[in-house]
Residue, then its C-alpha position, 0 to 999 in steps of 0.5 A: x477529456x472534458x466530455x468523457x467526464x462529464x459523461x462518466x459522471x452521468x453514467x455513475x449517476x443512473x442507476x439504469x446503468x447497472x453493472x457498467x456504473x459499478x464497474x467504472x466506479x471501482x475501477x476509479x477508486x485511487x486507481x491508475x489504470x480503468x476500461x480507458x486504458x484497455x485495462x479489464x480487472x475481471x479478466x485478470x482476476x480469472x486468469x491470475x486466480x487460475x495460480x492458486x496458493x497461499x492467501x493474503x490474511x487481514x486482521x482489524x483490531x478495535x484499536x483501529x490498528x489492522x495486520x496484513x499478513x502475506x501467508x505462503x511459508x511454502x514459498x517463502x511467502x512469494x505471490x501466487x496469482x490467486x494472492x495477488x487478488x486477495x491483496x486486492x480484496x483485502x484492500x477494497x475491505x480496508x478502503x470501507x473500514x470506516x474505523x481504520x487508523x493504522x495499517x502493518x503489513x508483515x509475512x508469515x514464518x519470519x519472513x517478509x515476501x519473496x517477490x512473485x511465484x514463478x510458476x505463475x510467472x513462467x505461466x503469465x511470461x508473454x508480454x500481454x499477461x505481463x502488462x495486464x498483472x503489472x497493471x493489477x498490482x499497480x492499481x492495487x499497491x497504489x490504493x494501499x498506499x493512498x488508504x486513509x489510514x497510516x501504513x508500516x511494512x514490518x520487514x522481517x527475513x527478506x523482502x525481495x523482488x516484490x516485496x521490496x515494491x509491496x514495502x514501498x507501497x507503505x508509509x513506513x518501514x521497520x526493519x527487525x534484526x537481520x533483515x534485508x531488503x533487495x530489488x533483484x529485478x536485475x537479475x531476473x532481467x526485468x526492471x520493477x513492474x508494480x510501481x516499486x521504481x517510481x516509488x523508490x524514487x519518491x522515498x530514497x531519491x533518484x540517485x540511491x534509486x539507480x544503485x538499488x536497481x542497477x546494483x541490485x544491492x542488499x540493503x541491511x538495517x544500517x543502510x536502510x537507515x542511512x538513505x531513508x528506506x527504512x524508519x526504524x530498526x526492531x532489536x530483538x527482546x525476549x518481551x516483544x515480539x517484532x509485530x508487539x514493537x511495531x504495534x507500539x512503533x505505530x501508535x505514536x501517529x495513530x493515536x487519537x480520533x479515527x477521523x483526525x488521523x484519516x484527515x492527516x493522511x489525505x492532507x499529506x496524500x494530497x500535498x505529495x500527489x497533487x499540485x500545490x493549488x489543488x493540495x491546497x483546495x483539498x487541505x481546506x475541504x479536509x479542514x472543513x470535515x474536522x473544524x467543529x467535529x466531535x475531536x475538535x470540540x472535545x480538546x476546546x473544551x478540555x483546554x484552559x483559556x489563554x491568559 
């Protein structure tokens, strides 16, 4: 293990190695799976492209807030393949957002996403495709939710199948009125594929996790509430719409510097993921980046003295 790293270090520091250097860099971007694992993301880019439909729309605002928006009305905003490479792009353009603060991720047309199309389901059936796609959408969802940045799912209409995983992929959710969340992999015959159960597990314990799945129940806003799936609930109001709330939802975490909000999310990132050594190792780098920056001078100099 230590050779190969030693030896992917040296292949990403010559610049002769072109396309190959490049290749492993993206790839070990928060990812889960590389070339190492038989994991080719070109290959199953061109095969889930070849389902178009829909698309994955990013808006960033100045305020560092950006809107997410998953756009196949149609379908009731499910996942084509060509969407699931959107997502993909849409991350990578967020990952580079130097100014980014805050992230709601939200469907079109009232409604959150209903999981995956299955045209392209029905196309990509046999186990070979299934794992490369599963091993697609894990790596995606998991650098969305490891973006230097603070994430809401706004879950208007229904979120099932995967997108109930996608919602787990967020740091928050908000539910609107009505709305309802739902793991229907059980009735499809399949169990979560994009990290939706590892997830699960994580935001609402092991026990709620396996009456979700098993039971594949319809999780309304009260009980979204109750086991911690859901953050808050939007009540609708004449004056706001959903997106206006949960804009205003989020900026109770998002507001300030743009670099003391990415540090807050890499400290609580590294204190979830990793070892209490090596979190603690990382809290102090992320400390050193911000000790004497502008934000913290800034509040030095606009703070009396202690009497």
């Amino acid at each position: 293990m230590m050779v190969l790293c030693a030896l992917r270090r040296q292949l990403l520091s010559r610049s002769s190695c072109g396309a190959w250097a490049r290749l492993l860099q993206r790839q070990s971007r928060g990812c889960v799976y590389s070339i190492t694992h038989g994991f080719n993301q070109d290959e199953i880019r061109e095969k889930l492209q070849a389902f178009p439909g829909g698309s994955i729309d990013l808006l960033k605002q100045e305020s560092g807030i950006a809107v997410l928006t998953i756009n196949n009305p149609a379908r009731m905003n499910a996942f084509s393949g060509s969407m699931m490479v959107d997502l993909e792009e849409r991350v990578s353009q967020l990952e580079s957002w130097t100014d980014c603060k805050g992230l709601i991720v939200q469907g079109s047309s009232g409604t959150f996403c209903s999981g995956s199309d299955l045209n392209a389901v029905r196309a990509i059936s046999n186990p070979q495709d299934g794992m490369k796609m599963c091993m697609f959408m894990q790596n995606t969802l998991t650098r969305l939710l490891r973006l230097p940045l603070i994430s809401v799912a706004l879950v208007e209409g229904r979120a099932l199948g995967g997108g109930a995983e996608l919602i787990t992929a967020c740091d928050f959710r908000l539910m609107a009125s009505g709305s309802v969340i739902q793991f229907v992999h059980k009735h499809m015959g399949l169990v979560p594929g994009w990290g939706g159960a590892a997830r699960l597990v994580r935001i609402v314990g092991s026990q709620h996790a396996l009456k979700l799945l098993g039971g594949a129940l319809k999780v309304e806003p009260e009980l979204g509430l109750q086991i911690g799936l859901a953050d808050g609930v939007l009540e609708a109001e004449e004056d706001a719409l959903p997106l206006q709330q949960a804009e205003d939802w989020l900026s109770r975490y998002t507001k300030g510097a743009a670099p003391v909000i990415q540090a807050v999310k890499k400290v609580v990132l590294s204190g979830r993921e990793l070892p209490l050594s090596d979190a603690l190792r990382t809290e102090k780098d992320v400390f050193g980046t911000v000790w004497g920056g502008p934000a913290n001078l800034q509040a030095l100099a606009s703070k009396p003295k202690h009497k």
